[in-house]
C-alpha positions as CSV (number, residue, x, y, z in Angstrom):
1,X,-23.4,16.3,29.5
2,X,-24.1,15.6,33.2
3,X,-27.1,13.3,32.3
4,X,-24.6,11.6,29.7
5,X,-22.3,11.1,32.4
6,X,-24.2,9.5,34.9
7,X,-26.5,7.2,32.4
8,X,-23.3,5.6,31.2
9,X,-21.9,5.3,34.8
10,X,-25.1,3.7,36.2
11,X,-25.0,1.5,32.8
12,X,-21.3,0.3,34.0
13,X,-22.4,0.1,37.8
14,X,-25.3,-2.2,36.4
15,X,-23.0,-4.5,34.0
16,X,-21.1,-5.2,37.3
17,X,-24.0,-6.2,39.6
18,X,-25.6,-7.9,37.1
19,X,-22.4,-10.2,36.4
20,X,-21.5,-10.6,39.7
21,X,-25.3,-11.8,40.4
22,X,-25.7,-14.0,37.1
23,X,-22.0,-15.5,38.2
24,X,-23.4,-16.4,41.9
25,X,-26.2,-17.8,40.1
26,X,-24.6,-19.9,38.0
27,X,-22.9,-21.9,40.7
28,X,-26.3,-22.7,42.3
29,X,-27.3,-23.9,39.5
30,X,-24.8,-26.1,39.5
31,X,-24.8,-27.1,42.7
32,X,-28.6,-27.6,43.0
33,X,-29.9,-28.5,38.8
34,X,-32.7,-26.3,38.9
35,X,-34.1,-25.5,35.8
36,X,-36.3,-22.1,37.0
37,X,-32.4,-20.8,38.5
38,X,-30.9,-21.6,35.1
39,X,-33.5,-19.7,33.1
40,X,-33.7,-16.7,35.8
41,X,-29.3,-17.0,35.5
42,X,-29.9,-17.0,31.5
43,X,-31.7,-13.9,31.8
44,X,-29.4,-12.3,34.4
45,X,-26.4,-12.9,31.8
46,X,-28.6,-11.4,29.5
47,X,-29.5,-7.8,30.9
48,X,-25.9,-7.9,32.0
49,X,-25.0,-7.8,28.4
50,X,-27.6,-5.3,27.3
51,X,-25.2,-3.1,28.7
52,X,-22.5,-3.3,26.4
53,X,-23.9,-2.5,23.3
54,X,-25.9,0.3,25.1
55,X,-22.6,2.1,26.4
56,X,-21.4,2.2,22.6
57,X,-24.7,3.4,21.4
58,X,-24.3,6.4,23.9
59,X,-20.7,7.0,23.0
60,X,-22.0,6.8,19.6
61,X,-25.1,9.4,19.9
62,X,-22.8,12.2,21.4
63,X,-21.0,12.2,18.6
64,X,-21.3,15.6,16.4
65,X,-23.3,15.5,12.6
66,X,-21.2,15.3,9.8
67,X,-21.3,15.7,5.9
68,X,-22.1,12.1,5.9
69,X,-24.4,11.5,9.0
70,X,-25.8,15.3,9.1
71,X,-27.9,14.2,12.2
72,X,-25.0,12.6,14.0
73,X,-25.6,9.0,15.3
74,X,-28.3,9.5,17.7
75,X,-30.2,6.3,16.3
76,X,-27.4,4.1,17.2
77,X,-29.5,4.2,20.3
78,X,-32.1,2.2,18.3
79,X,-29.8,-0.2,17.0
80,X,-29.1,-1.0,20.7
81,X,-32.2,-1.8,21.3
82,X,-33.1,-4.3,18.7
83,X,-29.8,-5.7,20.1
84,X,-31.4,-5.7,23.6
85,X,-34.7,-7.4,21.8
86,X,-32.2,-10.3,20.4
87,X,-31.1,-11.2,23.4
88,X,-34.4,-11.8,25.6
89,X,-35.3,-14.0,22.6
90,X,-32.4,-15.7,22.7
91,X,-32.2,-16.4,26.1
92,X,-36.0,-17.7,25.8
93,X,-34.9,-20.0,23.2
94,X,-31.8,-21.5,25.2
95,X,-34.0,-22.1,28.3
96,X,-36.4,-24.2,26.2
97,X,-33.6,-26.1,23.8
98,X,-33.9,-29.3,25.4
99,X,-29.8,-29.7,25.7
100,X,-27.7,-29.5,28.9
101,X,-30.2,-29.6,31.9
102,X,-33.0,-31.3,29.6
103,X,-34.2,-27.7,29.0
104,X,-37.9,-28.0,27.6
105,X,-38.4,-32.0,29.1
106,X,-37.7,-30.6,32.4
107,X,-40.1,-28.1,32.0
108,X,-42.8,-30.1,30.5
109,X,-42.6,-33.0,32.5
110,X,-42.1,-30.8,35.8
111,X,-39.1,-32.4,36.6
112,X,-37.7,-31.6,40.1
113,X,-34.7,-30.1,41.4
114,X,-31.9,-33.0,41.7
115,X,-30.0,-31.5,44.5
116,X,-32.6,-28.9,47.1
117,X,-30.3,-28.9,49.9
118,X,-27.5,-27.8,48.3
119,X,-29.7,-24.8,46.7
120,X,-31.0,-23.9,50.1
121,X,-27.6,-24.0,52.6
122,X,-25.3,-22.8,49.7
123,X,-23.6,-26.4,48.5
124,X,-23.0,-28.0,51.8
């Protein structure tokens, strides 16, 4: 129960780093139009996000077996994962989807970052 207890509170410590990160990132990005920031923010949001459907799978899992379920819920667990697989793939395709910051042109043609100073001093 102890293990339980301190894998879901490093899960919630982690979805609130994470946002607070991806958040911070995603001003830069604004501020500066870099595409590398935007895909590295993408997949910041991402892992932040992992954590949700992770926390449910544990409160799931501890859950006792029924008549129904006469293992209990334990591979809830594995549904969270293929959730967590979802969203690295879908955070490759948005980075690529030429839309918004010219995604995939930008990254084929090697376009540059419109704004460096603003990524290095922080928008001044």
């Amino acid at each position: 129960m102890e293990a339980s207890s301190a894998g879901r509170r490093a899960l919630v410590i982690g979805l609130v780093g994470l946002t607070a990160t991806a958040v911070i990132q995603a001003a830069v990005v604004a501020l500066s139009g870099s595409v590398a920031l935007l895909g590295d923010t993408l997949h910041t949001f991402a892992d932040a996000l992992t954590a949700v459907p992770l926390l449910v799978a544990f409160a799931l899992s501890r859950r006792p077996p029924t008549k129904r379920h006469t293992y209990g819920l334990g591979r809830a667990e594995d549904l969270a994962g293929l959730f967590v697989v979802f969203m690295i793939l879908a955070s490759s395709v948005l980075v690529a989807a030429p839309q918004g910051a010219g995604g995939s042109d930008r990254l084929r043609g090697g376009a540059g970052v419109r704004y460096p100073h603003r990524a290095c001093r922080g928008g001044q």
